[in-house]
N, C-alpha and C positions, 0 to 999 in steps of 0.2 A: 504494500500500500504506500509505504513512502516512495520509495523507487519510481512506482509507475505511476502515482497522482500529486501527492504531496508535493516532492523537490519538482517537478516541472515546472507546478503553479509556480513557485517560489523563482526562480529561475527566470521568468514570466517577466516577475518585476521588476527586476535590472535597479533594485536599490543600492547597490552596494554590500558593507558590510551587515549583513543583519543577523543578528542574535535570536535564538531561540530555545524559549523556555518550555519546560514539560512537569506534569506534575510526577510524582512519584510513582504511582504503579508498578508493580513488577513488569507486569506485561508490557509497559512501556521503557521499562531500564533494561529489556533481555541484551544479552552481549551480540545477539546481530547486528537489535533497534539503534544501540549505542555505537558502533561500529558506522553506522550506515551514515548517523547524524554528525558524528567527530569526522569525519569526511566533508562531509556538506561546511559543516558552521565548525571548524578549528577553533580551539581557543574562544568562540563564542556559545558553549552549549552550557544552560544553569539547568541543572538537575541535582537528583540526591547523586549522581553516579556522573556526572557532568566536570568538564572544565571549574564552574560557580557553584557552589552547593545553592539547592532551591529551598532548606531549610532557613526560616526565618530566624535572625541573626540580633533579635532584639527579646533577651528571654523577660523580659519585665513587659513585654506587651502582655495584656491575657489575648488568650487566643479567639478570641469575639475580633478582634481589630481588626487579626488577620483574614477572616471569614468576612466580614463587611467591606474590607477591602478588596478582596478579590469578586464581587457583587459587580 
């Protein structure tokens, strides 16, 4: 699915360097998914398994913030 719909679109938009974020799911950190994306986005992939950790990085927030922020 990334391969043959996802990176095309993306590819499409000729933005430059863009970053891309994913939540954590297994299904989505398998060592293919992660292979496939550290290709695509070097140095710009935030995940739990990523370049960026996608763990929120402020432990004094309570976790309501971070759920209303991502809304």
């Amino acid at each position: 699915m990334l391969e043959e719909f996802f990176l095309p679109r993306i590819n499409e938009l000729d933005q430059g360097d863009i970053w891309f974020q994913q939540d954590g799911a297994t299904v989505h950190t398998s060592r293919a998914s992660m292979a496939v994306l550290r290709k695509h986005f070097p140095e710009r992939l935030i995940s739990i398994r990523g370049d960026l950790s996608g763990q929120p990085v402020l432990p004094i927030c309570p976790l309501v913030i971070f759920y209303l922020w991502d809304i």
